[in-house]
C-alpha positions in Angstrom: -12.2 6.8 8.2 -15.2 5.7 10.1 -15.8 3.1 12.2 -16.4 -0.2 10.7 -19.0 -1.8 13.1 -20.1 -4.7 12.4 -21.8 -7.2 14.2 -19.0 -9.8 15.3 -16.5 -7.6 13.2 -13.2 -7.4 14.5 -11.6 -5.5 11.7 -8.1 -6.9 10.6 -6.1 -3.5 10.7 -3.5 -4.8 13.3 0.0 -5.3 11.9 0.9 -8.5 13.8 -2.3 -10.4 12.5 -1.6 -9.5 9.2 2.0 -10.9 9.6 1.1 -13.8 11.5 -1.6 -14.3 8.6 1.6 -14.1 6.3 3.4 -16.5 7.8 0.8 -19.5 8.3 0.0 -19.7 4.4 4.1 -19.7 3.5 4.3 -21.7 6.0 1.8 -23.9 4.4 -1.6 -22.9 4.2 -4.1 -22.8 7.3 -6.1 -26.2 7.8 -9.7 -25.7 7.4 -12.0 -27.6 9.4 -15.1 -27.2 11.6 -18.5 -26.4 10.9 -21.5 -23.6 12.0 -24.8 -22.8 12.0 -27.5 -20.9 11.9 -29.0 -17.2 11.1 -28.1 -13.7 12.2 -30.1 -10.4 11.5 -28.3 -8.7 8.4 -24.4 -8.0 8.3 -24.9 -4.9 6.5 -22.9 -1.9 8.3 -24.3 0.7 9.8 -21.1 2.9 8.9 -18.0 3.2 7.0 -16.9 5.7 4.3 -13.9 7.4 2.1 -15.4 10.9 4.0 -16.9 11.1 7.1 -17.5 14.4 8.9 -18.6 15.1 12.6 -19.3 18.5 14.0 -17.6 19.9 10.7 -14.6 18.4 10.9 -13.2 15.7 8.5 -11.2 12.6 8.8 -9.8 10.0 7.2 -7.2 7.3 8.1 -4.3 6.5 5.1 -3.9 3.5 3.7 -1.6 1.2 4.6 1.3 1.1 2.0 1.9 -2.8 1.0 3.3 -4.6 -2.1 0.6 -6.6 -4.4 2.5 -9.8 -3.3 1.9 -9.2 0.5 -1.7 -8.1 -0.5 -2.2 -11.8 -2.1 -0.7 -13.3 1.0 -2.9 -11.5 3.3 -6.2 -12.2 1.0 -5.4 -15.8 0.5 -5.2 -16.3 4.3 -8.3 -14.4 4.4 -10.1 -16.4 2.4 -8.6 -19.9 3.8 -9.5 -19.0 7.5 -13.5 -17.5 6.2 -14.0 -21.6 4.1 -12.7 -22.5 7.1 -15.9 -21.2 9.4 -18.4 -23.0 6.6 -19.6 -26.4 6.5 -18.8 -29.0 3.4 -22.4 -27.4 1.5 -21.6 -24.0 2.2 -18.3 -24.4 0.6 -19.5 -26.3 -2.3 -22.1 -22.9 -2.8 -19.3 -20.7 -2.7 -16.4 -22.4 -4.6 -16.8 -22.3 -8.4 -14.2 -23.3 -11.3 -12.0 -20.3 -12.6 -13.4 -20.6 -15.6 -17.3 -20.8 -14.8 -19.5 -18.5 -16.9 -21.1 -17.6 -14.2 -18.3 -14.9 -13.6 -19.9 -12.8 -15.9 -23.5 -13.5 -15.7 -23.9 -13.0 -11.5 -23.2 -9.8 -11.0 -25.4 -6.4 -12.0 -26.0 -3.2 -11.1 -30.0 -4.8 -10.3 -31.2 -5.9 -7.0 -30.4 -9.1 -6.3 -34.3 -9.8 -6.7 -33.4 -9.8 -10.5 -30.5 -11.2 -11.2 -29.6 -13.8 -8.8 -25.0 -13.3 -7.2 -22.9 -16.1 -6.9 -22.0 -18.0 -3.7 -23.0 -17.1 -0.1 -25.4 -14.0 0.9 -24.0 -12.8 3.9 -27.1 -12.4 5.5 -27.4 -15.9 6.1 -24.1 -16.5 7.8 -23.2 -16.9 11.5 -21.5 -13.9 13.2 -18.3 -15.5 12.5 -18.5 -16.5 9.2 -19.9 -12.8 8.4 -16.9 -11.4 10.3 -14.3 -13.8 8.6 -16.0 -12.8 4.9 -16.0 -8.9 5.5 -12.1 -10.1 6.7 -11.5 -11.1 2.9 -12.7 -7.5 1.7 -10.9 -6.2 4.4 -7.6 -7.6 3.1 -7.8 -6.9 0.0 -8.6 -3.8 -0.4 -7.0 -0.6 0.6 -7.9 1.4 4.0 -9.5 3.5 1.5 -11.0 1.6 -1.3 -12.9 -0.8 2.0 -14.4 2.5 3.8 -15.5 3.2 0.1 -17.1 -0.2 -0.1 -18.6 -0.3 3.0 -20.0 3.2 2.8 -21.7 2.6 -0.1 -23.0 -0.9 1.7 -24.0 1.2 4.6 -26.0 3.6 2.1 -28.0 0.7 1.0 -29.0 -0.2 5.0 -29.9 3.4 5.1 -32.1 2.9 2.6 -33.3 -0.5 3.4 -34.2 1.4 7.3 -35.5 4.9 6.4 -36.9 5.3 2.6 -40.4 4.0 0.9 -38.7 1.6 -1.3 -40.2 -2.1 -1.4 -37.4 -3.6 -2.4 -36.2 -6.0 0.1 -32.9 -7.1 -1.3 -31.4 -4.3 -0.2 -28.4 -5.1 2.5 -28.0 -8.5 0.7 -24.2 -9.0 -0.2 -22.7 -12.3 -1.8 -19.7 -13.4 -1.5 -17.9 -15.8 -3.7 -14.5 -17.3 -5.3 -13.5 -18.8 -8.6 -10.7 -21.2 -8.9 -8.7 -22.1 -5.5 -7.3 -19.7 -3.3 -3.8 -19.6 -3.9 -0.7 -17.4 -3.2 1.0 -19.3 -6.2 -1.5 -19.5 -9.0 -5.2 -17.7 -10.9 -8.2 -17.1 -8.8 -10.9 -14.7 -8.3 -13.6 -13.2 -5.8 -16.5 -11.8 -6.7 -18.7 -9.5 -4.0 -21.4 -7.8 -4.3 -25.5 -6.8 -4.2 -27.4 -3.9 -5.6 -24.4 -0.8 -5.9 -21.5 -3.3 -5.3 -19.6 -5.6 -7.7 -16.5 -6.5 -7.3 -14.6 -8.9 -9.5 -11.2 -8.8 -8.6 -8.9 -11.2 -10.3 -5.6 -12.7 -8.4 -2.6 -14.0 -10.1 -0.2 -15.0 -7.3 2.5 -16.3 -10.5 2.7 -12.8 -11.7 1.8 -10.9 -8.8 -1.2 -8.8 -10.2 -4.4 -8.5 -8.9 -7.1 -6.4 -11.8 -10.4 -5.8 -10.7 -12.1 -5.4 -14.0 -14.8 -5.5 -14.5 -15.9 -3.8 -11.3 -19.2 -1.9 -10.3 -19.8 0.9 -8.0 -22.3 3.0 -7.2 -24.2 4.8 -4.3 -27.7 5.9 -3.0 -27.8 8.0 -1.4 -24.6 10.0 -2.1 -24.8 11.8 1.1 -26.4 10.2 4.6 -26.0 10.3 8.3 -25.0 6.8 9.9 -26.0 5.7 13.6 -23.7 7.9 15.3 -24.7 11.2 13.4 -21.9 11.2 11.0 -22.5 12.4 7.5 -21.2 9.7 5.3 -20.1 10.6 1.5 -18.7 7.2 -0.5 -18.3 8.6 -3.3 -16.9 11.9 -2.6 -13.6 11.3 -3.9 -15.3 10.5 -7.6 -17.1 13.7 -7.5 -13.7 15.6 -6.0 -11.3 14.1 -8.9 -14.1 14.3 -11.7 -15.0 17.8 -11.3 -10.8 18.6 -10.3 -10.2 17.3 -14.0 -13.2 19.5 -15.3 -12.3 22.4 -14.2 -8.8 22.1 -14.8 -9.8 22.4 -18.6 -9.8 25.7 -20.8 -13.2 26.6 -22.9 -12.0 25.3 -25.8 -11.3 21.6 -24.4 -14.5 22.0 -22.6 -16.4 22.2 -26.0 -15.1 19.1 -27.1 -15.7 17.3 -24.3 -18.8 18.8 -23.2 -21.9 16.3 -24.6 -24.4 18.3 -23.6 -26.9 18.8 -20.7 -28.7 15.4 -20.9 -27.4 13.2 -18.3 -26.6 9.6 -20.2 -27.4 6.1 -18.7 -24.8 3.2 -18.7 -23.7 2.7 -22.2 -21.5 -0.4 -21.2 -23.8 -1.5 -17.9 -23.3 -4.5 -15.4 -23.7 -7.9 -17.3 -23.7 -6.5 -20.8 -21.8 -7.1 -23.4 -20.2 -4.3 -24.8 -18.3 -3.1 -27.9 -16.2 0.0 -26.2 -17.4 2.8 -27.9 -14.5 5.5 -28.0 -13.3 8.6 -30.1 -16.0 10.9 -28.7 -15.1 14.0 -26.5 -11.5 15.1 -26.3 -8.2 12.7 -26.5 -5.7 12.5 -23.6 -3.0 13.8 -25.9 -5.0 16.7 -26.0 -4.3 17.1 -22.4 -1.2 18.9 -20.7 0.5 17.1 -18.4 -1.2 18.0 -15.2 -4.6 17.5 -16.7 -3.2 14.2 -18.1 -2.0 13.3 -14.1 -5.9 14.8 -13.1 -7.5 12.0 -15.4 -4.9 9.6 -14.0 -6.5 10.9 -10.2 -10.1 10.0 -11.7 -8.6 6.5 -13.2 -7.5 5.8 -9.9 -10.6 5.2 -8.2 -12.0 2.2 -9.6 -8.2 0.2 -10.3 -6.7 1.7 -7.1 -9.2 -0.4 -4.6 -6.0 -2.2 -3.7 -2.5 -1.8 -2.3 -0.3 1.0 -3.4 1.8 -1.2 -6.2 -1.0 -2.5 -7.8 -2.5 0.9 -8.5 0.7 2.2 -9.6 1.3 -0.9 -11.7 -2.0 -0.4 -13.2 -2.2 3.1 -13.7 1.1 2.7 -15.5 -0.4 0.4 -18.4 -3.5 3.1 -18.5 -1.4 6.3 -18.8 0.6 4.0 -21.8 -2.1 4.6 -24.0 -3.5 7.8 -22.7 -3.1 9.3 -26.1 -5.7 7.4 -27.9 -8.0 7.6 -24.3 -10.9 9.6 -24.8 -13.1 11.4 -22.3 -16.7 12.9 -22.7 -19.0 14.6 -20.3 -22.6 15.5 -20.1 -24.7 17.7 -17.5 -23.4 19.6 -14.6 -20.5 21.8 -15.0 -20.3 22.9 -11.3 -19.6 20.4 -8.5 -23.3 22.0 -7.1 -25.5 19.2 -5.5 -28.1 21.3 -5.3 -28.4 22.2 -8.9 -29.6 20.1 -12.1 -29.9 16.1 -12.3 -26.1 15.6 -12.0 -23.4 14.6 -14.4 -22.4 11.6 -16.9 -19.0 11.1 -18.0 -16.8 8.2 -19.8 -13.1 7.3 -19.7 -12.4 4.8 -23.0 -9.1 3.8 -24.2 -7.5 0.7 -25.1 -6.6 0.0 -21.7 -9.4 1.4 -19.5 -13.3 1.8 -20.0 -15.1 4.4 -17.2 -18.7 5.6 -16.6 -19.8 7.6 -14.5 -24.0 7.9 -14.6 -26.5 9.8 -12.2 -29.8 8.1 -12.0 -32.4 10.0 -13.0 -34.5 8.7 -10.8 -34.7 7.3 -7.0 -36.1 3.4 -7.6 -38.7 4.7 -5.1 -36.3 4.9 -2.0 -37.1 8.3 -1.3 -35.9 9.8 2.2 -37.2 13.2 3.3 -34.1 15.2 3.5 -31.9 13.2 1.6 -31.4 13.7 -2.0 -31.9 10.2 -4.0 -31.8 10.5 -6.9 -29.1 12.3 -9.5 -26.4 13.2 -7.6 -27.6 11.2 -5.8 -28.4 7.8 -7.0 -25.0 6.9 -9.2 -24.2 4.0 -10.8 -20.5 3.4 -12.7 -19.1 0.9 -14.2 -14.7 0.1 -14.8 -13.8 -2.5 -17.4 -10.6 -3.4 -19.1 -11.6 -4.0 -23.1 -8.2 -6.0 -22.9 -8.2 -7.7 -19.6 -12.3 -8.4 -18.1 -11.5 -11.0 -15.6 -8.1 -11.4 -16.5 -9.3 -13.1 -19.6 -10.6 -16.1 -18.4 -14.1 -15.5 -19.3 -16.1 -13.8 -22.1 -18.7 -11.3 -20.7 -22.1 -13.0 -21.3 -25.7 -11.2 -20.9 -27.0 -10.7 -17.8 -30.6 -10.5 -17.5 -33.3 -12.4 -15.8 -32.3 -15.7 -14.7 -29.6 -16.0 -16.8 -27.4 -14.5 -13.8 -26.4 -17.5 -10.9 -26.4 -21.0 -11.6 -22.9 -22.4 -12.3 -20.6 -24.1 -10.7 -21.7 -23.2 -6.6 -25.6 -23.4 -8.1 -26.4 -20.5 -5.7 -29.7 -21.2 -4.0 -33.0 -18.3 -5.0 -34.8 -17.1 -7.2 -36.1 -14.2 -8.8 -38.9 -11.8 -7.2 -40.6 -9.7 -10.0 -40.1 -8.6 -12.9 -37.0 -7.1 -13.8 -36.4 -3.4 -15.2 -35.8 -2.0 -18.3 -32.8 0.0 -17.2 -30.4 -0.2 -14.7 
């Protein structure tokens, strides 16, 4: 995994800080207190994948193996010691009820120029309070699922430093929380900016932690960060996808083969949506090692976290993998190089997937660097039984309908925004 260079970042990878982390909020909780100031230049990283490759040769690091409980510990102290760095406004802008609407209507797959995030934009923290947010991500997610986060960040700063594209918004993240940090009871954080949205949902009573509905996507698919690395977030979408794909005969292939038109988001960011299902071919149409394949593609929007919850979750998905349909459109070959890229979507009772290449770059073109369909991807993971836990109802997202609640986050909107994601 690369390096995770941040300014001010001291990344929180050392077992005795995560025990000691453990043992202060069991012990009671951390005290908050204190107060800074001022600006810094953007938080964004410069680095950070779930692929990296120098002179030809990959590397990765494993995650670290932890229960969901000690993942809840280790967040919770997280969070407590980043409110802890902000001043009595700050933490007004960032704290929201669980049950604020908001949720749902500040987060997209937009720039944040259109439809205004909850809570605090990193950018406008301190070093320390930047370091202490990115700590929060950090410790709750995976080795894995944070270099895919902060890869796909880190393609947004690439963008926002080398390509044509006017749009200033991108390296904005927010950061945000819904209901009080607890290792005992419901809460949620939401992160996010242009191709990240995480809403991850923590139940410290029943030791779960769902992050549905959750957005990822990437441009450009492929860059080279500050230390000549190639950087691919993604990769591991593409590698599972197309592992599932070709795993198929000709026959399951022609029903689940939509044709060669790449499809946008049916179910996108801040939409409502009614699950549309039934269309390609049915998961107990599947043998068993393409039904563990699909499982492989599941598992890289609910396994962001520690290795129980994935299992726990993937467990409730393969349940009802009979009645889970799958459908694909464009690409059949894993070929960059070749055609506008692929579309496909997961939809069962328990799970709701797409996958979408852009078919078009936004105007952050990069000589050299492909941005656009394979390129440019957006997806989308929702749980039509579960979004956020089911303490909110999706509402519509569009214009200045997403941010104000219960942190009133401060901004407004620049523009006008799209007609498609």
């Amino acid at each position: 995994m690369a390096p995770r260079n941040f300014p001010g970042f001291i990344p929180l990878t050392s077992r005795s800080r995560r025990m000691a982390a453990m043992s202060m909020v069991l012990a009671g909780g951390l005290v908050l207190g204190g107060c800074a100031a001022g600006a810094v230049d953007s938080g964004i990283p410069s680095t950070g994948s779930a692929v990296t490759v120098s002179d030809g040769v990959a590397s990765s690091e494993p995650a670290v193996a932890t229960t969901t409980a000690a993942t809840i510990v280790d967040t919770s102290a997280a969070v407590e010691s980043f409110l802890g760095t902000l001043s009595d406004h700050q933490r007004e802008q960032v704290v929201y009820d669980f049950d604020d609407e908001t949720k749902s209507t500040s987060w997209s797959n937009f720039p944040v120029t259109f439809v205004d995030r909850a809570g605090l934009d990193l950018t406008g923290l301190t070093d320390e309070q930047r370091a202490a947010a990115m700590e929060v991500l950090e410790a709750l997610l995976s080795d894995d699922g944070y270099a895919t986060v902060t890869g796909i960040m880190g393609g947004d700063q690439f963008l926002n430093e080398n390509s044509s594209s006017t749009e200033d918004s991108l390296g904005q993240y927010y950061i945000a929380f819904f209901g009080e940090p607890s290792t005992t009871g419901e809460w949620a954080i939401q992160f996010g900016g242009h191709h990240v949205g995480i809403n991850a949902t923590v139940d410290g009573a029943d030791a779960s932690i769902t992050f549905a509905p959750t957005h990822l996507g990437v441009q450009p698919a492929v860059y080279t960060d500050a230390d000549g690395n190639e950087v691919q977030p993604i990769a591991g979408m593409y590698e599972t996808a197309f592992g599932f794909y070709d795993s198929l005969t000709e026959e399951q292939r022609t029903r689940l083969y939509q044709g060669e038109n790449v499809q946008n988001l049916v179910c996108a960011p801040g939409d409502t949506c009614d699950f549309p299902t039934g269309t390609g071919i049915a998961g107990s149409d599947l043998t068993d090692e393409q039904r563990q394949l699909l499982l492989d593609v599941i598992a890289n929007w609910v396994g962001l976290a520690d290795d129980e919850t994935t299992s726990e979750q993937l467990a409730a998905i393969e349940a009802t993998l009979d009645e889970t349909y799958v459908n694909w459109s464009g690409a059949t070959e894993y070929d960059m190089t070749r055609g506008d890229g692929i579309y496909f979507q997961i939809s069962g009772p328990n799970v709701y997937i797409e996958f979408s290449s852009q078919q078009g770059s936004a105007g952050a073109d990069v000589a050299g660097y492909t941005t656009a369909g394979w390129g440019h991807v957006h997806t989308i993971y929702r749980d039509p039984s579960n979004d956020y836990a089911g303490s909110v109802t999706q509402q519509e997202a569009a214009g200045t309908s997403g941010g104000p609640g219960g942190g009133a986050p401060a901004g407004g909107f620049i523009g006008t925004p799209p007609s498609g994601p």
